[in-house]
Residue, then its C-alpha position, 0 to 999 in steps of 0.5 A: x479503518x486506519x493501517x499504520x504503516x512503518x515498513x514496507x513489509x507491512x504496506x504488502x500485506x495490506x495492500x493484498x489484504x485490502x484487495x482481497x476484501x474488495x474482492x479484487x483481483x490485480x488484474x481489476x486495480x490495474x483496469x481501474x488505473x490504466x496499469x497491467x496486472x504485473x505493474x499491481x503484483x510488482x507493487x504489492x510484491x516489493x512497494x519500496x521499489x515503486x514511484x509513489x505515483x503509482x502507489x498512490x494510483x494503487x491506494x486510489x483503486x482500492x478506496x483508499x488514501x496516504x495520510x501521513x502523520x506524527x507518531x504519538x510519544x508512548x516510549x521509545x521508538x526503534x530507529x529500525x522501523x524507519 
């Protein structure tokens, strides 16, 4: 399934979304990657504040990927969402 993602308020609620349906807890994303499971609560908390390494580490524990890619013309876009 494909999350779009142009705030990092949205890329909290699915990164915990995604973990919770794995049935993952932090502290298992964090074994999976060498990373403690409050290096995990930080980054769902705050992933703008994060290295995109260890995002990238975090999406790899869940199963999951960074595909970046154009966004489709279909009216105006607020800058805002950037």
């Amino acid at each position: 399934m494909d999350y779009p993602v142009r705030t990092t308020e949205q890329l909290t609620h699915i990164l915990k979304g995604v973990r919770s349906q794995k049935k993952m807890s932090q502290e298992a994303v964090g074994a999976v990657i060498g990373m403690k499971q409050e290096a995990v609560s930080t980054l769902e908390r705050s992933p703008g504040a994060s290295s995109v390494d260890r995002l990238l580490s975090v999406l790899s524990a869940l199963g999951m990927e960074l595909v970046v890619r154009d966004i489709p013309k279909t009216g105006t876009t607020s800058r805002g969402e950037w």
